[in-house]
C-alpha positions, 0 to 999 in steps of 0.5 A: 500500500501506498500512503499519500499525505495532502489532499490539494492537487498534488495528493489527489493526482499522484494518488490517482496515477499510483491507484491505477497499479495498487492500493492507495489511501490518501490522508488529509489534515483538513475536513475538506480537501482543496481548502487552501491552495489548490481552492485559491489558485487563479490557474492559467496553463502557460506554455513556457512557464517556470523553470526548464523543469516546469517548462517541461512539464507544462510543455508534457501536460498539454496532451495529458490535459486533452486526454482528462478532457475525453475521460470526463466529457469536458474541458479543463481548460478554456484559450486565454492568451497572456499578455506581458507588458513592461512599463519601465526600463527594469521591466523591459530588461526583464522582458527582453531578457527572460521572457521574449526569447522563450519560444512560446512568447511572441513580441507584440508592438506597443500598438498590438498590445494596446489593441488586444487590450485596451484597458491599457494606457497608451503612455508609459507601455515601453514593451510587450509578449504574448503567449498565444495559446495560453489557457484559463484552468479550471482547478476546482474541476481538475481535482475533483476530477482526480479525485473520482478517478483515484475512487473509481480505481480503488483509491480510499480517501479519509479527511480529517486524519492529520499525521501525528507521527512517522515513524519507520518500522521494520517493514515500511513506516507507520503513521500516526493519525490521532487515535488510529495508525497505519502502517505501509510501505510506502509514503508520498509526502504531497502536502505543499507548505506542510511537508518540511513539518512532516520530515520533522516527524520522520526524522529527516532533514527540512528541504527549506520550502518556503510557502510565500503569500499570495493575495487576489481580490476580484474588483468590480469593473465601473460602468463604461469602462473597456473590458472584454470577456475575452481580454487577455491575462496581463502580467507585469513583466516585473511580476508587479501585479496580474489582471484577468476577467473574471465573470463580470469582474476583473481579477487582480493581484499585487503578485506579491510573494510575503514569507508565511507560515503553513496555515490559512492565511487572510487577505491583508487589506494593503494588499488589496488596495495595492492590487488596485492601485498597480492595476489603476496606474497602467490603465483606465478602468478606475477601479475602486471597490472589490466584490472578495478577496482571499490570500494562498500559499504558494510554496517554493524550494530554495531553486524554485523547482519542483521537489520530486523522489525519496530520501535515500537515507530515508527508504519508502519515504517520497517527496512531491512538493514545491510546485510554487506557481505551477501546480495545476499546469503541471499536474497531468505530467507531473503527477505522472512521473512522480508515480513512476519514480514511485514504483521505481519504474522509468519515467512515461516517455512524452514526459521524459522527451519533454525533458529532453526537449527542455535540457533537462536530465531525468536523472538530475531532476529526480537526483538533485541535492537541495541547500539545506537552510541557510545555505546558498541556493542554486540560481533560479533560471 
């Protein structure tokens, strides 16, 4: 049996890929799966995305994407290109530098961009990028989705069990679920923020994941002000705020990235005027007043890469954390190969060519030694 601990996407998918070949119980500290970041995200699909690993695995979920889409009966994705925008000297530079020269992004004239949205003020846009065949996620559906699937398989599933204790025996590791335990073979720790917390319990070394607040507000659009259904997702190149339609709203953010301890986090106000006032200062939409707003967590390694295999000083013991950003756009590939690294199996073939294609050795992703706290990180491409 295999034991994977956390209920966001991350748990239900990899859980959902290992129940197709065995016995999976997923275990949940909250009552309800999803609450936290999984429930919050504002999720895009976003060719090019990330770090080369997340790249890759963006790049290798497209297919898997349109495969869930035929089992279901629908679509978890719907087109909405992204938009990057530079409005001064530092964001151009970090446009031209980063963002331009990625094979998914193309660049657009301050004229173009002004056309496809034209919310945006004229003066003060220097740059822009569009990522054409960016889509809008729905990450809500893509969970539940997972979840049935990891039912119809076999999997079980048992919120309200928070892991007490994790301790090694003489044929796997027994877990400590309040009053009860279990014991296995194997252990997938895929609890996001949580999971340094839980190698506490096992006895091993922190990996140094940082959860970093995230706030979104969804604001309320003035009458006459120029906004489609269709406009595009538009991201500051600086990461210094995001806004997309949302329904009748707009969905903004300040992009801000606070240290944070796992919990659950409450929007700050600052964060939520900062979120209107960055969106204000680059267009003409005058916003003033939020219909909600809510805060997640999106955790990060050091390197900001996903944290994927075992501990080898620590046997049956696996990692699947550190998707910070990328956790819904990855998760089809992602889930999948951490299933095989599991099993000790090889990785799916489209996942590893996706690799490939990106410049990145299978071997040094599920191999690679992460700085333990206080040690420098490698730098983050």
């Amino acid at each position: 049996m295999v034991v994977v601990v956390g209920g966001g996407i991350a748990g239900v998918s990899v859980a959902a890929e290992l129940a197709r070949e065995g016995d999976v119980l997923l275990v949940e500290a909250e009552t309800e799966l999803a609450r936290h970041t999984t429930g919050r995200s504002a999720a895009s699909y976003i060719p090019g995305h990330g770090p080369p690993p997340a790249q890759a695995l963006v790049a290798a979920s497209r297919a898997r994407f349109d495969a869930l889409a035929e089992e279901a009966g629908h679509s978890f994705l719907r087109p909405r290109p992204v938009l990057h925008v530079a409005h001064d000297a530092d964001e151009e530079r970090v446009l031209r530098a980063e963002i331009l020269p990625l094979a998914t992004v193309d660049e657009l004239t301050v004229p173009e961009a002004l056309a496809l949205w034209p919310a945006l003020r004229p003066e003060g846009l220097r740059a822009a990028g569009l990522v054409a065949d960016a889509q809008d996620a729905d990450p809500i559906g893509l969970h539940q989705h997972f979840r049935r699937a990891l039912r119809a398989r076999g999997g079980r599933i048992r919120p309200g069990m928070p892991v007490t204790s994790l301790e090694t025996t003489s044929t796997g590791w027994r877990l400590g679920l309040g009053d009860e335990h279990v014991d296995t073979d194997l252990v997938v720790l895929a609890a996001g923020a949580w999971t340094d917390r839980l190698l506490a319990l096992a006895g091993a070394a922190p990996l140094g994941l940082r959860p970093l607040r995230r706030t979104i507000a969804i604001a309320r659009i003035p009458d006459g002000a120029p906004v489609r259904r269709d406009d595009p997702f538009a991201v500051s190149a600086g990461e210094r705020w995001y806004a997309k339609p949302e329904g009748e709203h707009l969905l903004v953010s300040p992009s801000e990235e606070t240290p944070a301890d796992p919990g659950d986090p409450r929007p700050d106000e600052l964060d939520v005027a900062t979120a209107l006032e960055r969106v204000n200062a680059v267009t003409t939409l005058g916003l003033r007043s939020v219909v909600t707003s809510w805060t997640g967590l999106r955790t990060f390694a050091p390197d900001r890469a996903l944290v994927l295999g075992d501990r080898p000083e620590h046997p049956g013991l696996h990692l699947f954390a550190g998707q910070g950003g990328s956790g819904i756009e990855t998760a089809p590939a992602a889930a999948a190969l951490a299933a095989a690294v599991v099993r000790g199996q090889d990785p799916p073939a489209d996942v590893a060519a996706a690799l490939a294609d990106h410049g990145v050795g299978v071997g040094a992703v599920l191999a690679r030694r992460l700085p333990t706290p206080g040690e420098p990180a490698d730098r983050p491409r």
